[in-house]
Short mmCIF file of the C-alpha atoms (twelve columns), coordinates in Angstrom:
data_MODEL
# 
_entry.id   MODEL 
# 
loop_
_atom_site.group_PDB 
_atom_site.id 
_atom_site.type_symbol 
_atom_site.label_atom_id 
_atom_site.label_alt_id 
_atom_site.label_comp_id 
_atom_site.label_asym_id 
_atom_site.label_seq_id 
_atom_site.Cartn_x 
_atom_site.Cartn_y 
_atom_site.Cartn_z 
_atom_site.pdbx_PDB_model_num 
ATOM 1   C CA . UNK A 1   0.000  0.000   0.000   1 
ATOM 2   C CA . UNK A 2   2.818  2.170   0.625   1 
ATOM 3   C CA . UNK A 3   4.555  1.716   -2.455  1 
ATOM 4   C CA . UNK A 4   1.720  2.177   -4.703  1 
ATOM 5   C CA . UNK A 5   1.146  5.413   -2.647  1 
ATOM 6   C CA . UNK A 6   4.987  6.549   -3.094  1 
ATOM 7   C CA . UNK A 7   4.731  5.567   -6.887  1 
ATOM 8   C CA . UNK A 8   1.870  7.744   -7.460  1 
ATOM 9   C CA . UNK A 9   3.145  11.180  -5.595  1 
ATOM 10  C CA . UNK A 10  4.627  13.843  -6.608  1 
ATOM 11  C CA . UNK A 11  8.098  13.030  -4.927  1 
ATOM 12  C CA . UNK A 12  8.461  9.959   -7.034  1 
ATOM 13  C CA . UNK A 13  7.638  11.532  -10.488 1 
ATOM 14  C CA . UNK A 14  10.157 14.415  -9.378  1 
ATOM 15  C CA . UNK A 15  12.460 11.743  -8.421  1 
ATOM 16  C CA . UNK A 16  11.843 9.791   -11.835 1 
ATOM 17  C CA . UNK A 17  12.296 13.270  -14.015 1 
ATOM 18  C CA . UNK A 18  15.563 13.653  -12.638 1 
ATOM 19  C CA . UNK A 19  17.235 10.179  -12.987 1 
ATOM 20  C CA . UNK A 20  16.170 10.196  -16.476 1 
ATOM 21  C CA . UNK A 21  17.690 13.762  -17.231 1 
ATOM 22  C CA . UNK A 22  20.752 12.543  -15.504 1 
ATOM 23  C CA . UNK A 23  20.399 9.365   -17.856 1 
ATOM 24  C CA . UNK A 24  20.326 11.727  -21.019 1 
ATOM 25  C CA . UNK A 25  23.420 13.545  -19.633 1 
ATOM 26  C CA . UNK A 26  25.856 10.834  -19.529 1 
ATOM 27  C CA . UNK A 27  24.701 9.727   -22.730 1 
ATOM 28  C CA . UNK A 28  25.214 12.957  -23.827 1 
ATOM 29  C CA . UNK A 29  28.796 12.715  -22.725 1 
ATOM 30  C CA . UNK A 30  29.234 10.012  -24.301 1 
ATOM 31  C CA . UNK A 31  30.700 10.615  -27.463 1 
ATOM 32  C CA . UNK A 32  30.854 8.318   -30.500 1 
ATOM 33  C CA . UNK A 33  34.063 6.245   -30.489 1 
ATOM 34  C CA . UNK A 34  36.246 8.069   -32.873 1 
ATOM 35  C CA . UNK A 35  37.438 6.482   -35.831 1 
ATOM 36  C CA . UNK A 36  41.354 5.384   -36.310 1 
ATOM 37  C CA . UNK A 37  43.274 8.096   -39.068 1 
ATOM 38  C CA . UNK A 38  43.358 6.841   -42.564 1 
ATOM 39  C CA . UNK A 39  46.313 4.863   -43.266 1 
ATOM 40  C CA . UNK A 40  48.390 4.088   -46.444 1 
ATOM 41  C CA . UNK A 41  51.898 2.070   -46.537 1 
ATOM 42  C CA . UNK A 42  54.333 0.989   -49.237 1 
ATOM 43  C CA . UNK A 43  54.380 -2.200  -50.011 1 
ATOM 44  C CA . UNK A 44  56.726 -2.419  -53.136 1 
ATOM 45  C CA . UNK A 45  57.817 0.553   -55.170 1 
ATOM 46  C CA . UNK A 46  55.457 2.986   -56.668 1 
ATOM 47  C CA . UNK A 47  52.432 0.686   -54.898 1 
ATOM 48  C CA . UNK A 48  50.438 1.391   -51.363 1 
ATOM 49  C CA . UNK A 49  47.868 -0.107  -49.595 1 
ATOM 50  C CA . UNK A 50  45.517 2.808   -48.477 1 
ATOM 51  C CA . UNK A 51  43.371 1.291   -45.092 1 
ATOM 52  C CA . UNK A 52  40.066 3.036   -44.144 1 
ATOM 53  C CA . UNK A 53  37.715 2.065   -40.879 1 
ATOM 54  C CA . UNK A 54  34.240 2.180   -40.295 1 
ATOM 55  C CA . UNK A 55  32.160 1.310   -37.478 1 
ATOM 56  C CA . UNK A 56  29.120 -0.751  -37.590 1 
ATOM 57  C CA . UNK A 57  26.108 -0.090  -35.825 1 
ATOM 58  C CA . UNK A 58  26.201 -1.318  -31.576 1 
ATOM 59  C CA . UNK A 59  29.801 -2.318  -32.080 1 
ATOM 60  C CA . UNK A 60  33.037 -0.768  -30.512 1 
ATOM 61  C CA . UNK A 61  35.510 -2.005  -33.129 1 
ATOM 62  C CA . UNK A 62  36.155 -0.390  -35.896 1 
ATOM 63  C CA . UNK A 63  36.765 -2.298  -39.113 1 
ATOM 64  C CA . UNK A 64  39.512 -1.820  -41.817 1 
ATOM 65  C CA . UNK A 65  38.919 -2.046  -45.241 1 
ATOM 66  C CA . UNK A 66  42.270 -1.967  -47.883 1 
ATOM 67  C CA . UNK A 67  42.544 -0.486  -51.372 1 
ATOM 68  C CA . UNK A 68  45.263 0.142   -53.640 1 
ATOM 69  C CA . UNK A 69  47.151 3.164   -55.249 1 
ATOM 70  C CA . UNK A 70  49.657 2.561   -58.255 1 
ATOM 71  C CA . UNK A 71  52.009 5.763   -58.694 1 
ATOM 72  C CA . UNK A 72  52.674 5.869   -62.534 1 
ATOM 73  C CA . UNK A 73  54.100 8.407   -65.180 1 
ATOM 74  C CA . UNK A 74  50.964 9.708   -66.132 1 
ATOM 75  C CA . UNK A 75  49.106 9.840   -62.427 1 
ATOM 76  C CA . UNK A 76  47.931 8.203   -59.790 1 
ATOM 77  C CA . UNK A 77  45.888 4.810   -60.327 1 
ATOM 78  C CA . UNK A 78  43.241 4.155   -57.315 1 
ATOM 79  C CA . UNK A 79  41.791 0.816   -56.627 1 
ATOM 80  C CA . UNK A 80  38.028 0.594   -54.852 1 
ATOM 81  C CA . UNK A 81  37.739 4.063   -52.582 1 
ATOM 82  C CA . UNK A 82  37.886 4.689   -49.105 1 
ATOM 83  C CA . UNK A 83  34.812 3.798   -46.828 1 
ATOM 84  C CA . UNK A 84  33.572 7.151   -46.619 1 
ATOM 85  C CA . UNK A 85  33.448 10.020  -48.512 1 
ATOM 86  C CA . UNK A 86  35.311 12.090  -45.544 1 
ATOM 87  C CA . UNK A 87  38.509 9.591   -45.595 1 
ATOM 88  C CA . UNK A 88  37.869 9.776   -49.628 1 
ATOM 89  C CA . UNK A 89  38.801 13.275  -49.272 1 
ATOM 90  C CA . UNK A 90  41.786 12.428  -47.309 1 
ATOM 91  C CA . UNK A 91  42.939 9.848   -49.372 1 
ATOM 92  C CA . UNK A 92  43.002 12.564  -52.427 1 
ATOM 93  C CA . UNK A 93  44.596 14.909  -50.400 1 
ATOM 94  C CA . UNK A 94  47.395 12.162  -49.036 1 
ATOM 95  C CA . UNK A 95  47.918 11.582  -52.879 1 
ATOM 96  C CA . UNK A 96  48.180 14.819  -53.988 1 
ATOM 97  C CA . UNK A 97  50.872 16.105  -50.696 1 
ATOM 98  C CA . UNK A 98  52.571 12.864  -50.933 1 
ATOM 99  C CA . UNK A 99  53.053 11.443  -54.226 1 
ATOM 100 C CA . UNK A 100 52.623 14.791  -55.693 1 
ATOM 101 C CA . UNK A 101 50.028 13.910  -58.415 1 
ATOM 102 C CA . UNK A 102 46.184 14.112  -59.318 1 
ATOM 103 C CA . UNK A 103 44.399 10.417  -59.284 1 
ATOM 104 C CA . UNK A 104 44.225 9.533   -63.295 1 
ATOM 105 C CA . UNK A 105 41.288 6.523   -62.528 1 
ATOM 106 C CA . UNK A 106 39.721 4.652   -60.022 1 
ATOM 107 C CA . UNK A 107 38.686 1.170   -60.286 1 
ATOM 108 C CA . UNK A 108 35.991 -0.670  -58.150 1 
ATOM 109 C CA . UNK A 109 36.403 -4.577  -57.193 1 
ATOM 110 C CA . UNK A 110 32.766 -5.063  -55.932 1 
ATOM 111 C CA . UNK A 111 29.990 -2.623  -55.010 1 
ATOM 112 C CA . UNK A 112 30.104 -2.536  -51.241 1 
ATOM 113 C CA . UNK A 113 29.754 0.280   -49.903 1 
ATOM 114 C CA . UNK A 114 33.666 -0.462  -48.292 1 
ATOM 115 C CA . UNK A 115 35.102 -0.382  -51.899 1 
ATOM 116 C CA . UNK A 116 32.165 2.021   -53.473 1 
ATOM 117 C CA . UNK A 117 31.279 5.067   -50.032 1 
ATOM 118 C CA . UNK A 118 33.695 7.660   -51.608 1 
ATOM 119 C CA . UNK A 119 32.245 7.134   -55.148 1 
ATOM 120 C CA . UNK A 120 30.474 10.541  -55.188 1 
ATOM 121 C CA . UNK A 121 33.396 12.556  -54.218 1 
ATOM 122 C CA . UNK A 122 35.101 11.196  -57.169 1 
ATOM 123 C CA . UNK A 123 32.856 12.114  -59.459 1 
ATOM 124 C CA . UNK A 124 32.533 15.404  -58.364 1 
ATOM 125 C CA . UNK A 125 35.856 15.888  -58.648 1 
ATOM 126 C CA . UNK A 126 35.700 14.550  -62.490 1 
ATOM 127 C CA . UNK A 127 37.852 11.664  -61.882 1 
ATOM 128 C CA . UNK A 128 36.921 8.376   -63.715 1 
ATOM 129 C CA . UNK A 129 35.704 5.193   -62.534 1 
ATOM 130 C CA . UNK A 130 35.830 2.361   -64.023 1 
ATOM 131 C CA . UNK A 131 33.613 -1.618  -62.530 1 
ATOM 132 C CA . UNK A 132 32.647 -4.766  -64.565 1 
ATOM 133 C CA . UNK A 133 28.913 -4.541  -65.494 1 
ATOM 134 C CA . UNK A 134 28.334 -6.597  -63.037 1 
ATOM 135 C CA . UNK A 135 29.460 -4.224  -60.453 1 
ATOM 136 C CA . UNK A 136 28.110 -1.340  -61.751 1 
ATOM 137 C CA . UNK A 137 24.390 -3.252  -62.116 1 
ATOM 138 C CA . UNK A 138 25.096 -4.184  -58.238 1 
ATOM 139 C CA . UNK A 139 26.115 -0.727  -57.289 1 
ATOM 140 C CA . UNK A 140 22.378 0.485   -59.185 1 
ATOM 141 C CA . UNK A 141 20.534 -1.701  -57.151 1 
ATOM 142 C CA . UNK A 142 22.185 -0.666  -53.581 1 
ATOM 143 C CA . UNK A 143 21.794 2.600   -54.528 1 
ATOM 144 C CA . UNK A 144 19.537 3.455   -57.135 1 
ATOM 145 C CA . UNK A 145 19.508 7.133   -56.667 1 
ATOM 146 C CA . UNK A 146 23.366 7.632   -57.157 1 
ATOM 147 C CA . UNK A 147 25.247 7.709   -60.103 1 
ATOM 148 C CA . UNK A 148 27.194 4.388   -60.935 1 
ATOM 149 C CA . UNK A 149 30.904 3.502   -62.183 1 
ATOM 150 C CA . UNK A 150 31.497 3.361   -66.075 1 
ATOM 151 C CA . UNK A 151 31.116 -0.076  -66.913 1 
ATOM 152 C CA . UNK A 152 33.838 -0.978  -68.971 1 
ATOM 153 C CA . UNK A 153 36.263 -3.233  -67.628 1 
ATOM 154 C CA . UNK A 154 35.893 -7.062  -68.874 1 
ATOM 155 C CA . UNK A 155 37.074 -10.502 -66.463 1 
ATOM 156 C CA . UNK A 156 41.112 -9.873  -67.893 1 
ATOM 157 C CA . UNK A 157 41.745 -6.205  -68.335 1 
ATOM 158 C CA . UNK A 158 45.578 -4.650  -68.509 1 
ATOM 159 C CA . UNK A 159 45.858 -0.694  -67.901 1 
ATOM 160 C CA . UNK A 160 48.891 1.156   -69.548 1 
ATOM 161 C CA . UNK A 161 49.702 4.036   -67.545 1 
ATOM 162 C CA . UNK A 162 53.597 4.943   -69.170 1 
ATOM 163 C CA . UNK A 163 55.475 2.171   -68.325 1 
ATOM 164 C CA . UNK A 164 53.250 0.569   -65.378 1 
ATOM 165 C CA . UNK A 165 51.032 -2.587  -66.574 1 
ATOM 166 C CA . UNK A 166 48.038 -2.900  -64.142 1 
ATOM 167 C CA . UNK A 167 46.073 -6.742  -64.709 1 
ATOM 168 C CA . UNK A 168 42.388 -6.701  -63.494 1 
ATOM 169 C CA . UNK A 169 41.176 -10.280 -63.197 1 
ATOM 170 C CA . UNK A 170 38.121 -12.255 -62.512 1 
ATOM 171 C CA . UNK A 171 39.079 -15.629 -60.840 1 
ATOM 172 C CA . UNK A 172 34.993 -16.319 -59.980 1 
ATOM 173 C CA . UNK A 173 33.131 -15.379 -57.297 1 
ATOM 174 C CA . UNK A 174 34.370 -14.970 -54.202 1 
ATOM 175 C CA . UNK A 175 33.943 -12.322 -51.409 1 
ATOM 176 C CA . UNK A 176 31.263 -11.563 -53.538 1 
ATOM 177 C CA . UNK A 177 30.433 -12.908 -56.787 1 
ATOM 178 C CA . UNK A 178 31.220 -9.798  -59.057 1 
ATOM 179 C CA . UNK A 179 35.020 -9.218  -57.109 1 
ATOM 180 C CA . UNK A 180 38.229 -9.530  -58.852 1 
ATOM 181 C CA . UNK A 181 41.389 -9.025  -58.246 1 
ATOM 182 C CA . UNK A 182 44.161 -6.660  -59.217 1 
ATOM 183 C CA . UNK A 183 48.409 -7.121  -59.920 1 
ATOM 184 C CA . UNK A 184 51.435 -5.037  -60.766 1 
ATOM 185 C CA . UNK A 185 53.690 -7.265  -62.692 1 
ATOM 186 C CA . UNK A 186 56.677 -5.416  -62.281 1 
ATOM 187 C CA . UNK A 187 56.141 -4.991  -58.579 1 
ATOM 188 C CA . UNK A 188 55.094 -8.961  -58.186 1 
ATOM 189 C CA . UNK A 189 52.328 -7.376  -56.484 1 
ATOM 190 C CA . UNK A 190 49.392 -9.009  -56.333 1 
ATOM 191 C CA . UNK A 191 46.491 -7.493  -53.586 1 
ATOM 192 C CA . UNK A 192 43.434 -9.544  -52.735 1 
ATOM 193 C CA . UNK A 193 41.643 -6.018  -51.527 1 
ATOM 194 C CA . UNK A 194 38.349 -7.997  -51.552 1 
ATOM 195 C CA . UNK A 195 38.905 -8.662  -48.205 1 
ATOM 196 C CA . UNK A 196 37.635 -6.147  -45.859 1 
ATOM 197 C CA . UNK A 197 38.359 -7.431  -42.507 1 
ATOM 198 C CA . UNK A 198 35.235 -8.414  -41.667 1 
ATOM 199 C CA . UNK A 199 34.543 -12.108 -40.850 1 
ATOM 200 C CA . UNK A 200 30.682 -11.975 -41.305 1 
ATOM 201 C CA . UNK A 201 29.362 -13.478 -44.419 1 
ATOM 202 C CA . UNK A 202 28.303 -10.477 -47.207 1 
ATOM 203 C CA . UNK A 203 26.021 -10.924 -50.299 1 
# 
């Protein structure tokens, strides 16, 4: 009897009001878990591995994703973007302070959004990118109100950038079933940057 009296007073819904605006206050200062900084290493001459994070929804751990650049005579050459169009943006500007050049093309392995969420800022900046059809019909249907990648590249496709040879090939579905993979012959470098990281099965 005395509780449901106390629960019904005045006192208790005072006493309610302020635990939940002291609730909303530490939430409050709780900040979202910053991502790690945008990474990119050598890993032979003239080719890096650019690393970008994202974190998922109710999870504390940010996951990396890799990509490719391939420094040539004529320009950069960008495999799959970062995850974001923010560390997109820093990827450009890492390119342009570091290598000194402007990136010539960009090519996609798959249409997740971990090799695809910077695909607007390349565009706007008038840079070219390249998918199989396959990709680019996968990138419509995630996102059919954005703009897809030029689809133009077959299952074997060799870019000439001066004297840097860049093989695209499809070895069948894998990570997904449009990825494929790319290699520098005169680097031996061969990156599977299908893999994101992530051990959770992805469509």
């Amino acid at each position: 009897m005395f509780l449901a009296s106390f629960l019904a007073s005045a006192g208790c819904r005072w006493l309610l009001a302020t635990l939940f605006l002291q609730v909303a206050s530490l939430a409050q200062a709780s900040p979202k878990r910053p991502l790690p900084a945008l990474r990119v290493r050598a890993v032979a001459p003239q080719v890096f591995v650019h690393t970008s994070y994202h974190m998922y929804p109710g999870t504390t751990t940010a996951v990396p994703s890799n990509g490719l650049i391939v420094q040539t005579s004529k320009g950069a050459v960008l495999i799959d973007t970062a995850w974001d169009p923010e560390q997109t943006l820093l990827l450009l500007r890492w390119i342009a302070d570091s290598l000194h050049q402007r990136v010539r093309l960009v090519v996609l392995t798959h249409a997740h959004d971990d090799r695809t969420g910077g695909l607007a800022v390349l565009q706007a900046n008038g840079i070219k990118v390249y998918s199989t059809p396959l990709t680019a019909r996968r990138f419509r249907q995630l996102h059919p109100q954005s703009q897809p990648p030029t689809a133009a590249l077959k299952p074997y496709t060799l870019i000439r950038a001066g004297r840097t040879r860049l093989e695209l090939f499809f070895p069948g579905p894998a990570h997904t079933p449009t990825t494929w993979w790319p290699g520098c012959p005169a680097t031996k470098c061969c990156l599977p940057v299908a893999w994101s990281g992530s051990r959770r099965p992805i469509p």
